[in-house]
C-alpha positions, 0 to 999 in steps of 0.5 A: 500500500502506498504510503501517503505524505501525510503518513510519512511526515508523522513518521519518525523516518520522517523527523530522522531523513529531515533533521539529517539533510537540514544538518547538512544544509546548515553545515554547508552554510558555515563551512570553513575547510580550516576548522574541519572540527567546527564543521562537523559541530554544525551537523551535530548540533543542528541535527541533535536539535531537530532531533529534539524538535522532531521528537524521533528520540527521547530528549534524554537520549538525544541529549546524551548521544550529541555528548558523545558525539563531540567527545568520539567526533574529537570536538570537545573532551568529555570534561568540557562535553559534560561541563554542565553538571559543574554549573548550577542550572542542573542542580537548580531545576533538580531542587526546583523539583524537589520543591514541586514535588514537596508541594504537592505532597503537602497538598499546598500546591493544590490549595494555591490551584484551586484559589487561583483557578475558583477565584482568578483564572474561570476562563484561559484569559484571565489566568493569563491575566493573572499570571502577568500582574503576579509577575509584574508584582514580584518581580518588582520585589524579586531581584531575579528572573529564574527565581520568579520563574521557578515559582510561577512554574511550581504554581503552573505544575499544581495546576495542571496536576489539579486539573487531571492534565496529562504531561505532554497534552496541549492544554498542560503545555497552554497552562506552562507556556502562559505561567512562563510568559506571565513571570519572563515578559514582567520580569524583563521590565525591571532593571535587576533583569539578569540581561538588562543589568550586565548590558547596562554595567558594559556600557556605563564606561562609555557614557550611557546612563541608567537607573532603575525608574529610567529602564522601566519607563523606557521598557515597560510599554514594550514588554506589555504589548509584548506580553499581549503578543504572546499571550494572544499566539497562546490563546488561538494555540491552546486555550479552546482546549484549556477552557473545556478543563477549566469549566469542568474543574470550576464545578467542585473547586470551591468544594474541594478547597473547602474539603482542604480544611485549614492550613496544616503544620506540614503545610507550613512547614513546606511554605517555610521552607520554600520561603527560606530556599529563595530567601537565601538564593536573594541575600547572596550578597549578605551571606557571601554564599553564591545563590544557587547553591545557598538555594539548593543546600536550603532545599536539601534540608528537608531531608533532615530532621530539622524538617522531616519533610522529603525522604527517599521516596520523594525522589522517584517523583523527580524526573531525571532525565530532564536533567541530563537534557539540562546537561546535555543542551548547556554543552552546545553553547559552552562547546562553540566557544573555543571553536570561535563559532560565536565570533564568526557568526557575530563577524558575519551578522555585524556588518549587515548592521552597519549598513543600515541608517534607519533607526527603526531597521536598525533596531530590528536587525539588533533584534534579530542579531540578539536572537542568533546570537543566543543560540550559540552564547548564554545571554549572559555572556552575549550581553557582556561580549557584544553590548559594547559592539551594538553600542560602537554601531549605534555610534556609527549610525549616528544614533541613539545607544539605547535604542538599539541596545534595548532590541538587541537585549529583547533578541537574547530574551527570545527563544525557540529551543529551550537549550538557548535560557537557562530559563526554558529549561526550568519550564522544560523540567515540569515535564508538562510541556512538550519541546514541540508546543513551546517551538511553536508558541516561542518561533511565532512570538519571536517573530511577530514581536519584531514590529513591536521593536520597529514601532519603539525605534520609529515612534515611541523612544524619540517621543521620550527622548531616547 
């Protein structure tokens, strides 16, 4: 019988035959005959990463083989393919877990699932809604991005767990995408905003001012309209679904909540000790201690007796093999670096930029550079390497920094994969949200963001002043 194209794209010969020959494409694109190592880098990662977008393979196994691809391949040693276990993200997302997972065995999770649905979110819009101004409101009192996402993606996973969702199912993934938007987009607002922080700090020395009121006025209106983009490409992607759910779990919210009784020791316990972790992730600078892994011993004492909360069989509830995913993904970036990957694509993508003298264009290819340049570097380190090149074509262009600063900045804050944010791969780890789901809600909002950034640079920074 004839197999029809339809049948074979929703094959996995089909995610195999396609990630192979866009690997060969993209490796063709970047040849360079003097890097033969930085060629065969360019396959194995662009094929590893359609592999995960295709989802012909576990995203564990996937993960682990593109590791020893660089180690057999002579691309990288196995110190530096498996460097991801000595950063902090591996042991963050494995704490965060822990404290997911504490917080439903408690029955906190559930009680904050139930107010939040019965009370704030009876339709997918309004806990969309809620899910912005809950970020908008901590993340002005939080100086962090990952910690305010860790809480968001704690409170989602409740959620979707109240609400019978399967893992992987469109309306869990709708739910996860919406509390990551909700506490990524607001969090951006704000100058503690790990990115916004670093490129400001880079560029000080050549005359750019900042301060705390100045950055949220000037991004502010962006990151809402932002947040309205998103928000809407979610709701035609998931909420028909969502709603069905949330209706049909609104009928006996109220009474299950109330069946909850008070608050019991335990959870207290729990929201002491949940309290605690990120307390001593915000007061680095008091203790000395560095945040992520004040956070992590934090957690890990509720093994001990002091709380008796977690024991051994907690543990089977965390999942693993995001982990090594977590791991695994991190390598693709810290690998490019001595292969001068970043610097060639930075070398080819910075002249387009020079070329151009309208503000508004500019802006967006700053955008778009932002965007490129972060699935190869941190947006960390893309801030600090090249802030300072962005601020020198600004110059150039006889236009104003910030402007284009903010869009290069806005680029790094995109993703489609989420091996590109430390951030993602927390979302990444509830393990409700499938790689597939947040390709195409995360590919659509970077792209139909874009004009937002042109409309900054050609009507709204000027009328400010900047």
């Amino acid at each position: 019988m004839a197999v029809t194209f339809c049948e074979m794209r929703n094959s996995k010969y089909f995610g195999w035959i396609a990630s192979f020959l866009i690997a060969l494409a993209m490796m063709s694109i970047f040849y360079d005959p003097a890097v033969p190592k930085a060629n065969l880098y360019w396959f194995g990662t662009v094929m590893a990463v359609c592999m995960f977008a295709f989802d012909v393979l576990p995203t564990f196994i996937t993960a682990v083989l593109l590791l020893m691809f660089y180690i057999i391949m002579d691309i990288a040693s196995p110190g530096m393919a498996f460097v991801g276990w000595t950063k902090p993200v591996p042991w963050l997302c494995m704490c965060g877990m822990m404290i997911g997972a504490l917080m439903d065995k408690s029955k906190i999770s559930m009680r904050i699932a139930l107010f939040t649905i019965s009370r704030i979110g009876r339709t997918p819009v309004r806990l969309y809604a809620a899910f912005y101004i809950a970020g908008m409101v901590l993340g002005a009192i939080i100086p962090d991005t990952l910690t305010v996402i860790i809480i968001f993606m704690a409170i989602a996973s409740s959620i979707c767990r109240s609400l019978e969702l399967p893992p992987l199912s469109k309306p869990a993934g709708t739910i996860i995408l919406g509390a990551f938007i909700g506490a990524q987009v607001a969090c951006a607002s704000y100058l503690p905003d790990n990115v916004g922080i670093v490129a400001l700090e880079t560029v000080k020395d050549i005359g750019v001012s900042y301060s705390w009121i100045s950055y949220f006025m000037e991004n502010a209106l962006f990151q809402f309209l932002h947040a309205i983009v998103a928000f809407t490409i979610l709701h035609f992607f998931g909420s028909r679904e969502l709603a069905e759910h949330i209706s049909r779990f609104r009928l006996c919210a109220e009474q299950d909540l109330k069946d909850l009784g008070p608050v019991s020791r335990t959870e207290y316990k729990t929201l002491a000790l949940s309290v605690l972790a990120l307390a001593a992730f915000m007061t680095e600078s008091i203790h000395g201690i560095p945040g992520y892994y004040a956070f992590c011993t934090v957690v890990l004492l509720g093994f001990t007796p002091v709380f008796k909360l977690l024991d051994g069989d907690d543990l089977k509830r965390i999942n693993f093999p995001i982990l090594f995913f977590i791991a695994g993904c991190m390598a693709i970036g810290i690998v490019a670096v001595p292969l001068g990957i970043p610097d060639k694509v930075v070398a080819m993508l910075m002249p387009v930029l020079q070329t151009l003298d309208n503000n508004a264009v500019a802006s967006m290819a700053a955008y778009w550079l932002g965007f490129f340049v972060n699935m190869l570097l941190t947006p960390v380190a893309a801030a600090t390497a090249l802030s300072i090149p962005v601020a020198e074509v600004a110059t150039n262009l006889g236009v104003s920094i910030k402007p284009l600063l903010y869009s290069f900045l806005y680029g790094l804050n995109q993703f489609v994969l989420p091996y590109e944010l430390g951030q993602a791969l927390v979302m990444l780890a509830t393990g409700f949200v499938r790689i597939r789901h947040i390709i195409i809600v995360m590919g659509l909002r970077t792209l139909l963001v874009t004009p937002l950034v042109g409309a900054m640079a050609a009507f709204i920074w000027p009328a400010m002043g900047i």
